[in-house]
C-alpha positions as CSV (number, residue, x, y, z in Angstrom):
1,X,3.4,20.8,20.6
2,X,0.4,23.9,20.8
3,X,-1.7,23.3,23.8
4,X,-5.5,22.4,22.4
5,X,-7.4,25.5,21.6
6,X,-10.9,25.9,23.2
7,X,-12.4,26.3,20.8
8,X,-11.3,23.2,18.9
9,X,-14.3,21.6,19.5
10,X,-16.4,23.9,17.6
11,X,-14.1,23.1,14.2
12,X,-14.8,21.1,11.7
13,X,-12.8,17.6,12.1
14,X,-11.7,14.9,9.3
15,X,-9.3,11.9,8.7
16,X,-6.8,11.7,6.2
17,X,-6.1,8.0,5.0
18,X,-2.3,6.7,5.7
19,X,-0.9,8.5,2.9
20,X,-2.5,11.6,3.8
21,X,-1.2,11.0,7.5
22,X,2.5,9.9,6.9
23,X,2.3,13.8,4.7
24,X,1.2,15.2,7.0
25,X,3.6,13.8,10.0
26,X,6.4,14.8,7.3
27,X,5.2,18.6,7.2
28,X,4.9,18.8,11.2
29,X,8.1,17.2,12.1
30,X,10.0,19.3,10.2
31,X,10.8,16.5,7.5
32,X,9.5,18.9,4.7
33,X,11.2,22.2,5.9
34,X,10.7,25.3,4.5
35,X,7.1,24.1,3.8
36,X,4.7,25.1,7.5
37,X,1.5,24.1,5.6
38,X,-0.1,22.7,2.0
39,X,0.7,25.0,-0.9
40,X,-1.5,27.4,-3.2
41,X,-2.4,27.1,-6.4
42,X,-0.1,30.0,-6.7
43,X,2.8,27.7,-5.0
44,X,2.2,24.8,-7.4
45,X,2.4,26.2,-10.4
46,X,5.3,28.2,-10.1
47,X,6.9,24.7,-8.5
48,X,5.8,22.6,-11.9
49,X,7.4,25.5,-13.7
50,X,10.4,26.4,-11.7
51,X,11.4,24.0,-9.2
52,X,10.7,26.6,-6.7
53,X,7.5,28.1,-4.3
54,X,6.2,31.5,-5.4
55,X,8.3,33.5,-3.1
56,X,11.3,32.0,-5.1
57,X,12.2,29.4,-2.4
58,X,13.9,26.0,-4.0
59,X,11.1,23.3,-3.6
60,X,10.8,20.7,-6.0
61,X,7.6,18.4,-5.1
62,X,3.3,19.4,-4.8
63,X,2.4,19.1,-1.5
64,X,-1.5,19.4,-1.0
65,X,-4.7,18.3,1.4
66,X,-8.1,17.0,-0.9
67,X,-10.6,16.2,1.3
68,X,-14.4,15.5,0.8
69,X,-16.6,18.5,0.2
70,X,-19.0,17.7,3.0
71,X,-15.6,17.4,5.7
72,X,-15.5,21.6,5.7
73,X,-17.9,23.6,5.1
74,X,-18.1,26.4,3.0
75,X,-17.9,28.8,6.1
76,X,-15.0,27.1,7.5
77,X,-11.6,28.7,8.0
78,X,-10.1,25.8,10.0
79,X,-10.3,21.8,9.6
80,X,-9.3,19.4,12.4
81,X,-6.9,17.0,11.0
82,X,-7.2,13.6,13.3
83,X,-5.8,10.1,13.8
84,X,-7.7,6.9,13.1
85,X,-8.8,6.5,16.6
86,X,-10.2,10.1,16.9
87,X,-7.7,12.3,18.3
88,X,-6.3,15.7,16.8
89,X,-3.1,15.8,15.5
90,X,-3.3,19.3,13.8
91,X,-5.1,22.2,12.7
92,X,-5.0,23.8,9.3
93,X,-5.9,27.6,8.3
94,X,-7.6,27.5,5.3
95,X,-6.4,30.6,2.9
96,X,-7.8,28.7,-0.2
97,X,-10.2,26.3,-1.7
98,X,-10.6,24.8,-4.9
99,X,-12.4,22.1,-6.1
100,X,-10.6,19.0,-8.1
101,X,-11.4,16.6,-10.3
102,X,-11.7,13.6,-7.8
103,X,-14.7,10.3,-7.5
104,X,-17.6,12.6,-5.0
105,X,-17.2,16.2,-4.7
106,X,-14.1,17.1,-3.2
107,X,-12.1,20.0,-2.6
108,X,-8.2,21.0,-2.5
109,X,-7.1,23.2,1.0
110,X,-4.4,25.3,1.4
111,X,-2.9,26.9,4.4
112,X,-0.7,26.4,7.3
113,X,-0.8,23.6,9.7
114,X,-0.2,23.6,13.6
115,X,0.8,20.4,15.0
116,X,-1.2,19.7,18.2
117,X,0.5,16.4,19.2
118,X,2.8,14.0,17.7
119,X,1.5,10.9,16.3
120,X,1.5,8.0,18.9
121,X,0.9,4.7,17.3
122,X,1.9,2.4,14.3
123,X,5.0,-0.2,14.6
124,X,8.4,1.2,14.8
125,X,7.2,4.3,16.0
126,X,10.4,5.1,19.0
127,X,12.2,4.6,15.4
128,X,10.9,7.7,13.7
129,X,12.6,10.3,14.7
130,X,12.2,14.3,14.2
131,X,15.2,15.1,11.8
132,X,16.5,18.1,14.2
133,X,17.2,15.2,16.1
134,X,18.7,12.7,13.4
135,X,21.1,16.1,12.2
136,X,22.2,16.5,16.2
137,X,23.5,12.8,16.1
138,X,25.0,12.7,12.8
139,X,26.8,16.2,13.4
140,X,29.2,17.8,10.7
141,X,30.3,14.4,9.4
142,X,29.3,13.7,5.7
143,X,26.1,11.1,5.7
144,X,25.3,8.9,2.5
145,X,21.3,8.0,2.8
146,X,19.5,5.8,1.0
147,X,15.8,5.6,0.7
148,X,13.9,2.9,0.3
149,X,10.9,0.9,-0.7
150,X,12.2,-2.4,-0.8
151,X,14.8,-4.5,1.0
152,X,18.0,-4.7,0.4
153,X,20.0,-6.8,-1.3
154,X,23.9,-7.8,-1.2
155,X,24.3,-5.3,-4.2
156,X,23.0,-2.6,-2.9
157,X,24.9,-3.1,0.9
158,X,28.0,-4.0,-1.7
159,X,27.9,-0.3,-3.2
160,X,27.0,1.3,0.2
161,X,29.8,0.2,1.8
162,X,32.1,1.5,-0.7
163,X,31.1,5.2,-0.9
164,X,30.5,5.2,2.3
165,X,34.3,4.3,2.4
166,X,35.3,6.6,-0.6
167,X,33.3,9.1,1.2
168,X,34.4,8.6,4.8
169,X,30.9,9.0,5.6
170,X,28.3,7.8,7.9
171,X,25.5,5.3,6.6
172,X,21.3,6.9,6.9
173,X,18.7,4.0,5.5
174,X,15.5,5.5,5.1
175,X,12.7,2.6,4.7
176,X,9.8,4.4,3.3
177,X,6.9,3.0,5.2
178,X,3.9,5.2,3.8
179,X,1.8,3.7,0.8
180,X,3.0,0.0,-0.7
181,X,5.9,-1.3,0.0
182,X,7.5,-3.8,-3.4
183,X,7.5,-7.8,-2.5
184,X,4.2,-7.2,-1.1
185,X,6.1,-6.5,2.1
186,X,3.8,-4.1,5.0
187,X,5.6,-1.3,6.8
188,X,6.8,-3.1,9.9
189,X,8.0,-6.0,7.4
190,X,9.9,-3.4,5.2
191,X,11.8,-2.0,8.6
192,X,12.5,-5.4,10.1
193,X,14.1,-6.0,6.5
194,X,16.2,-2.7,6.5
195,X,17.1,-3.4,9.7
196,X,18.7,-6.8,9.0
197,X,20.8,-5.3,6.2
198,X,22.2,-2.5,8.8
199,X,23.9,-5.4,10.7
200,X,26.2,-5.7,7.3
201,X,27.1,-2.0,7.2
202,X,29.7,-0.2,9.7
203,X,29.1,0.7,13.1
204,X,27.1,4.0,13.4
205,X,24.7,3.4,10.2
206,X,21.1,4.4,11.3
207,X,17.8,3.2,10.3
208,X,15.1,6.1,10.2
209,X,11.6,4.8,8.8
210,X,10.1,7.6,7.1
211,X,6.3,7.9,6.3
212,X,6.8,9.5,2.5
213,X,3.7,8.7,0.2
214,X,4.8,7.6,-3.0
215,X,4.4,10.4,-5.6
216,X,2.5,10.7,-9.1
217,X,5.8,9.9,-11.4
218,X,9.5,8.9,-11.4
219,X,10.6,12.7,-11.4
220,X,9.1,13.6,-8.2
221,X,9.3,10.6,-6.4
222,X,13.1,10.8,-6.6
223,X,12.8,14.8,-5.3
224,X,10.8,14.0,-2.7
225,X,13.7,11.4,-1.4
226,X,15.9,13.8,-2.2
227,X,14.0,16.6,0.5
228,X,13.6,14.3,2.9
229,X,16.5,12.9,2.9
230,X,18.7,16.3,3.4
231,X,16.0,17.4,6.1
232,X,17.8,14.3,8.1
233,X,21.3,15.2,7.6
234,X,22.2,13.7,4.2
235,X,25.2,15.2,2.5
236,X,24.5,12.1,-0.3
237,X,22.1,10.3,-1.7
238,X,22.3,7.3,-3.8
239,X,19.7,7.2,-5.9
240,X,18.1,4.3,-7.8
241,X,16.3,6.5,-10.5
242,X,13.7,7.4,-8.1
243,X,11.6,4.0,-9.4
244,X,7.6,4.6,-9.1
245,X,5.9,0.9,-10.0
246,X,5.2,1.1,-13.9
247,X,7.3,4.2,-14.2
248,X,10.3,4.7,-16.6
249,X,13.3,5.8,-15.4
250,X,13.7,8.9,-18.0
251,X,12.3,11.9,-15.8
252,X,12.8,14.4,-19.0
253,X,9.1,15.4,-19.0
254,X,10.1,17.6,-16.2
255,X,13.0,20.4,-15.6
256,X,15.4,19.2,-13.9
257,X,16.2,20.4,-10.1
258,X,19.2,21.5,-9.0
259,X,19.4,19.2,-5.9
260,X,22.5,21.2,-4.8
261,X,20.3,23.8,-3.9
262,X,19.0,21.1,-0.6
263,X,22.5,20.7,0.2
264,X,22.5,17.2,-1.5
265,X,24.6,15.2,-3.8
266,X,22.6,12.5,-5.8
267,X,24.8,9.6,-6.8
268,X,23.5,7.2,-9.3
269,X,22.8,3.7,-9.2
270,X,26.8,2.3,-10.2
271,X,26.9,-0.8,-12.4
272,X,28.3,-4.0,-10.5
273,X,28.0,-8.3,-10.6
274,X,28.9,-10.7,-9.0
275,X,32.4,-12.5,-8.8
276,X,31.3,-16.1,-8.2
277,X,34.8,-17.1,-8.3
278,X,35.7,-14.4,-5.2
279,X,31.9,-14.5,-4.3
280,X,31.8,-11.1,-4.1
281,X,30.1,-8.2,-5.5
282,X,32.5,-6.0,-7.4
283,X,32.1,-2.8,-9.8
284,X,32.0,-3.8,-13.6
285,X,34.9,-1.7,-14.3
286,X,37.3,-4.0,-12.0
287,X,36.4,-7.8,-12.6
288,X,36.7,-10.0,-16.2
289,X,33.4,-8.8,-18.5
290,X,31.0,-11.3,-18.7
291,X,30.5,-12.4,-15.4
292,X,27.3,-12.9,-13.6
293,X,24.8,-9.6,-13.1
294,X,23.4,-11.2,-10.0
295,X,20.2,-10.1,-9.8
296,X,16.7,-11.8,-10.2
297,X,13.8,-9.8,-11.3
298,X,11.3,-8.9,-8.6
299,X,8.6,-11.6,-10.4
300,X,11.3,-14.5,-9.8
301,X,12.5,-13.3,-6.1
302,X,8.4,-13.3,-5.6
303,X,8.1,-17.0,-7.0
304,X,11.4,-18.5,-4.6
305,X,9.3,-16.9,-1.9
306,X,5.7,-18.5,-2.9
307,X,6.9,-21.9,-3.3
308,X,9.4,-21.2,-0.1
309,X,12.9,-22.3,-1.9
310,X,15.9,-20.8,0.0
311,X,16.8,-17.5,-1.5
312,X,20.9,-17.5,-2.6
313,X,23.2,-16.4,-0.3
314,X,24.9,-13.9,-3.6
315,X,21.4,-12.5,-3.8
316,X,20.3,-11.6,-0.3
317,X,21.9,-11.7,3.4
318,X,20.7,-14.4,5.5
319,X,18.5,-12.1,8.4
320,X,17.0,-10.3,5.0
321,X,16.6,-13.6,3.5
322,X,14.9,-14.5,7.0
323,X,12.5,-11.4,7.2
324,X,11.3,-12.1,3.7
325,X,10.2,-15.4,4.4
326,X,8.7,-14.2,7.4
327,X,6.7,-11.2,5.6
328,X,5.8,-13.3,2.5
329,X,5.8,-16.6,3.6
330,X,5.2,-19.7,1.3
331,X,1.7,-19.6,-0.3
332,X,1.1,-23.4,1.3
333,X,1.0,-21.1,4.6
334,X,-0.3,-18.1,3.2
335,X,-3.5,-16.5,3.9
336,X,-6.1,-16.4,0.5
337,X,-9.7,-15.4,0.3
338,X,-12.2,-17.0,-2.0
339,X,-14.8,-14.2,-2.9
340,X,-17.5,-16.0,-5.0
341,X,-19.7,-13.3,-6.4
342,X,-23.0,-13.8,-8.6
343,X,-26.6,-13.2,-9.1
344,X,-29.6,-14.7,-6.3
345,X,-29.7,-18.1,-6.9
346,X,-26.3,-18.4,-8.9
347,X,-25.1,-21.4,-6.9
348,X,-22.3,-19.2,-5.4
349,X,-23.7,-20.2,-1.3
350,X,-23.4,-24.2,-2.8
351,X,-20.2,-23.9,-4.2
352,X,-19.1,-22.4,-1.2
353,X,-20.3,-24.6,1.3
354,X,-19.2,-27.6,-0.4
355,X,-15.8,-25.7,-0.9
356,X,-15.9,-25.0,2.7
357,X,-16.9,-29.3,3.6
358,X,-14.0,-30.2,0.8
359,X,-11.3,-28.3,2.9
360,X,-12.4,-29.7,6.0
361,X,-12.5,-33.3,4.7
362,X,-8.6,-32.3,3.2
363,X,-7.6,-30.9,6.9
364,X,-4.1,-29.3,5.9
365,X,-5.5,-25.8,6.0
366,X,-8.1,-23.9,8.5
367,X,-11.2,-22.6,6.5
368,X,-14.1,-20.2,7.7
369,X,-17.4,-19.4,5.6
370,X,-18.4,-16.3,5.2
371,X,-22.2,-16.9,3.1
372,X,-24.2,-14.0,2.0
373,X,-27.3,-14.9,4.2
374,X,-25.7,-15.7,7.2
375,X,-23.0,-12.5,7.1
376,X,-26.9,-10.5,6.8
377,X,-28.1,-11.7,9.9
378,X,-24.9,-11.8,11.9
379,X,-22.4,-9.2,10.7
380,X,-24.9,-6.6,8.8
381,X,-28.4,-7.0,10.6
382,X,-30.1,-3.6,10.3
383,X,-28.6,-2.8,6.6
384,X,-30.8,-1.9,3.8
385,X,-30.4,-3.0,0.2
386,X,-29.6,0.9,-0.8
387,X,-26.0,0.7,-2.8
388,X,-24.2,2.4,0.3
389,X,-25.5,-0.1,2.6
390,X,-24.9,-3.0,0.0
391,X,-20.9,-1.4,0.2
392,X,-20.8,-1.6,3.6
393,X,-21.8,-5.1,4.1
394,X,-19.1,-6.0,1.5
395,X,-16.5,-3.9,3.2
396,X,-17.6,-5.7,6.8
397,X,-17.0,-8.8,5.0
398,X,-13.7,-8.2,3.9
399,X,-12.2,-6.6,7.1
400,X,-12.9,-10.0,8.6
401,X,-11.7,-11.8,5.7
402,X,-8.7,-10.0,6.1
403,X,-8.0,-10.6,9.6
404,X,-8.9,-14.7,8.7
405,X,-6.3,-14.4,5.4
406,X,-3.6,-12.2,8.1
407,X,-3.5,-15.4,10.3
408,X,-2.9,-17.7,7.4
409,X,-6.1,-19.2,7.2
410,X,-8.6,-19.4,4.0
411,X,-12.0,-17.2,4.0
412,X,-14.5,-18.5,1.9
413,X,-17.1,-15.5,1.3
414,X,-20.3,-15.8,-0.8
415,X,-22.4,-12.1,-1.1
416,X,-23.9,-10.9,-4.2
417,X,-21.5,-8.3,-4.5
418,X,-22.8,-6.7,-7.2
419,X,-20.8,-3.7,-7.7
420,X,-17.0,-3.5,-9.1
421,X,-15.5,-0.9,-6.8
422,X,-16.6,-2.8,-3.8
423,X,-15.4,-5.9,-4.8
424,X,-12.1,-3.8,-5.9
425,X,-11.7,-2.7,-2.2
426,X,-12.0,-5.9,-1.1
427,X,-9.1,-7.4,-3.0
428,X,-6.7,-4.6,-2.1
429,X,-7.7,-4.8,1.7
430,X,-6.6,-8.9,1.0
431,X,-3.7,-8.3,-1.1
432,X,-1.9,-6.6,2.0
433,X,-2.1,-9.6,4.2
434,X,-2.5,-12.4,1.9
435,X,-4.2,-13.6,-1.4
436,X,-7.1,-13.1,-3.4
437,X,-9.1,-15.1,-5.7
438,X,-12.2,-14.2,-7.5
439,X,-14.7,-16.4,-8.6
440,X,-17.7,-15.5,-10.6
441,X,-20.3,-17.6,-10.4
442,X,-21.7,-17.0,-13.8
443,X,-25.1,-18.7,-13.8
444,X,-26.9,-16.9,-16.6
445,X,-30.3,-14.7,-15.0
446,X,-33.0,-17.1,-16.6
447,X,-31.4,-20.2,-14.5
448,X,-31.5,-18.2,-11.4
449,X,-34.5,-17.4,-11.9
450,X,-36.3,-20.6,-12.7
451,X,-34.6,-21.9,-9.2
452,X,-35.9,-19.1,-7.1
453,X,-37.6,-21.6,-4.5
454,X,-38.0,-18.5,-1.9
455,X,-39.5,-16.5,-4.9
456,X,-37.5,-13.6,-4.5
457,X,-37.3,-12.7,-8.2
458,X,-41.4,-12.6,-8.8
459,X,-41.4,-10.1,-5.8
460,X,-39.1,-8.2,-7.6
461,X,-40.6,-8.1,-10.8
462,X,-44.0,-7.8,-9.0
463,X,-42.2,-4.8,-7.6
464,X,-42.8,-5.7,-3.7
465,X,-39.3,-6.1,-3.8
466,X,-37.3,-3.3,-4.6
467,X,-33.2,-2.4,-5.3
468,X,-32.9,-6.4,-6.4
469,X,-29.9,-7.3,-7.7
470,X,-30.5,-8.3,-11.7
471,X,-33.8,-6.6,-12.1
472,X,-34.2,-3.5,-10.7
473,X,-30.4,-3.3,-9.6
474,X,-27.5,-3.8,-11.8
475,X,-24.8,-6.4,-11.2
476,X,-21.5,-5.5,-12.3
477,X,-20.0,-8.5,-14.5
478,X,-16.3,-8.6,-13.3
479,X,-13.9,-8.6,-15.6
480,X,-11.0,-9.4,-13.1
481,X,-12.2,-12.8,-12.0
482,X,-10.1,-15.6,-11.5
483,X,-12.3,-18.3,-12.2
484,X,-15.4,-18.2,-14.0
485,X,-17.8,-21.4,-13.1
486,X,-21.5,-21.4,-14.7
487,X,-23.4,-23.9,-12.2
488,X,-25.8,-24.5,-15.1
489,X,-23.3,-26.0,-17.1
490,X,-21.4,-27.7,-14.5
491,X,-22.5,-30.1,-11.8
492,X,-21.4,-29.2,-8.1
493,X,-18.5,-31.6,-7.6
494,X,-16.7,-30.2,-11.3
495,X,-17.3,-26.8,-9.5
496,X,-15.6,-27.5,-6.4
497,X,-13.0,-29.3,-8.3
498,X,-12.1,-26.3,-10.9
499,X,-11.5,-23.9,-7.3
500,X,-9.7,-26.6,-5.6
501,X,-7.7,-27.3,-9.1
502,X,-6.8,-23.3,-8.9
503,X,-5.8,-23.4,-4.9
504,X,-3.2,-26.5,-5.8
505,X,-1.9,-25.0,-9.2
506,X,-1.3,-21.9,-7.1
507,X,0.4,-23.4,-4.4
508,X,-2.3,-22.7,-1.7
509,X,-2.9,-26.2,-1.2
510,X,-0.5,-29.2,-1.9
């Protein structure tokens, strides 16, 4: 790594998101050679058209930086690029600048990138390894890789084992531990998963996690396995039609790429069931037709987990089996957050509190309240009412509603939350520990208005009150809710009975 530069400090300084990191790990540890940097405009367009960069090199995927506007300024011919907790990881020379089409201003960077250190934290990080050093291990032998998102079943170790046999070659899993994992599963759960399905492949097979972001479509999604994979020594990959969630697998919308020209052989995805008589999984061209696929959609794998039934022994290995219950465990022991949103005066802080006593009286689950009020005086004293402070105090009540939902209990929260996006980003913080349940409390603006004892609303309307929520501020009617509960038509034990009704249907509570 490049000794720090002197005049580093004097650079402007951003940080990507985890996406924009694991890319960026990938360019500096030499997981994306050729590429020393983010491409021009002149680089991506001759790669959608050819397959190739603009000096004719084979490349197959877009590889770019878009950061906010205000991060560089106009003036600037270098950004810092730096780690979560502040420290540089490398410098970019900006040779261009465009601006994109993305939420805020924003603008598109290209030029090369000097690593100044390698990235020190994150779990599973003695496992990622440069790929100079993953090609020096695996030598001149042939290598079959596969990349992954998702653990693997007995299917999938069933095929592996027999090219790897036809093949004479060594085994390289990839777990792809940048941007979501399927199941649900978090990085470190995806790894301990791939790492349990090793144990059922020959001696020698290696597990590499690998921080590749998921790309745009099914087309480049299976290229950029495909580079990745040949930058660690893969002489074969076995593909599984490069599968983006919601993608199809027909990638004809693009040319195809000659992976050849990485050194790689892609092998498709080869059709096989199970024998139940021999219980063993067998290509379809060598047992009786009409025997058992095997497989269970992801939806039905997800159910066995959430209700905690044993997953079959045809279907998963036992330590995979075991690391899936352990990363998604049953929803009876499952983290969930109840975000009750509505106008001043809606009933939400009731509901909630009475929610909150209900639990306590049941005792099978720990609860913690998060009300509106109280978060203001504790968690977000010194906040305004403008919309980015009213984002803020919604974000710092969901970080600690995700830490509460991470350690299995239940969060109860109860903030205005008038605005969609915020409420947005609170759900997907959730949804990577635990659950998420919305409930708008729908009380209709005249009702909350005639019970205004503090007389909030005739300050606002007076105008001594200003930004409020309903009259001079919008609220945001969601239209993603997962219960909807009108406290004027409802009395306060039918509405702690319609959340509690949705927590036992759901399996959150017995």
């Amino acid at each position: 790594m490049t000794e720090l530069p002197p005049e580093l400090a004097n650079w402007p300084a951003w940080t990507p998101g985890d996406e924009q990191l694991g890319q960026l790990e990938l360019l500096t540890s030499g997981a994306f050679a050729p590429l020393a940097g983010y491409l021009t405009a002149e680089d991506l367009s001759s790669v959608a058209a050819r397959g190739e960069l603009a000096d004719g090199t084979p490349w197959p995927i877009p590889v770019t930086l878009t950061v906010p506007a205000a991060a560089v300024p106009a003036e600037a011919d270098r950004l810092v690029l730096r780690d979560p907790e502040g420290s540089p990881l490398a410098v970019i020379e900006i040779t261009e600048r465009a601006a994109v089409d993305a939420p805020g201003d924003a603008v598109r960077l290209a030029g090369p990138v000097t690593a100044l250190r390698a990235p020190e934290h994150g779990p599973f990080r003695a496992l990622r390894r440069r790929p100079a050093d993953v090609r020096a291990e695996l030598g001149s032998t042939p290598v079959l890789a596969l990349t992954t998102r998702r653990p693997l079943g007995q299917r999938q170790l069933g095929q592996l084992r027999h090219l790897a046999d036809q093949l004479r070659a060594r085994i390289l899993l990839l777990p792809l531990v940048a941007g979501p994992a399927e199941l649900v599963l978090r990085p470190e759960s995806l790894v301990r998963a791939v790492r349990a399905a090793a144990r059922q492949l020959p001696e020698g097979t290696l597990v590499v996690p690998v921080p590749l972001p998921p790309q745009g479509n099914a087309a480049d999604e299976l290229r950029a396995r495909a580079v990745v994979a040949a930058a660690y020594g893969a002489t074969h990959l076995l593909a599984d039609g490069g599968r983006v969630a919601g993608e199809p697998r027909d990638r004809s919308e693009k040319p195809e790429f000659d992976f050849k020209k990485l050194g790689l052989e892609i092998l498709a995805e080869g059709e096989w069931a199970y024998d139940p008589l021999a219980e063993v999984w067998r290509p379809l061209g060598r047992i009786e037709p009409g025997l058992e696929r095997g497989e269970l959609s992801d939806g039905e794998l997800g159910e066995l987990l959430d209700h905690g039934d044993p997953l079959p022994a045809w279907l998963m290995p036992a330590g995979v089996a075991a690391e899936l219950r352990r990363a998604r465990p049953p929803r009876s022991a499952r983290g969930v957050v109840v975000f009750c949103t509505g106008l001043s005066g809606s009933g939400k802080s009731t509901l909630a509190r009475d929610l909150r006593d209900a639990l306590l009286e049941r005792g099978d689950r720990t609860v913690s309240l998060l009300d509106g009020d109280l978060v203001r005086r504790l968690l977000s004293a010194g906040l305004t009412f403008s919309r980015a402070d009213r984002d803020l105090n919604i974000a710092r009540i969901g970080y600690v509603a995700t830490e509460i939902a991470r350690h299995g209990g239940i969060a109860i929260c109860a903030p205005i939350a008038p605005y969609a996006a915020a409420r947005a980003g609170v759900r997907k913080m959730v949804s990577e520990v635990g659950d998420f349940l919305l409930v708008h409390v729908s009380t209709p603006l005249e009702v909350c208005e005639a019970r205004d004892l503090k007389g909030l609303y005739a300050q606002a309307r007076a105008g001594v009150i200003g930004s409020f929520t309903g009259i001079s501020d919008p609220y945001e009617v969601p239209d993603d809710a997962d219960i909807v509960i009108d406290t004027s038509a409802v009395s306060r034990h039918d509405a702690v009975a319609a959340v509690l009704g949705q927590l036992t249907r759901g399996g959150w509570l017995a």
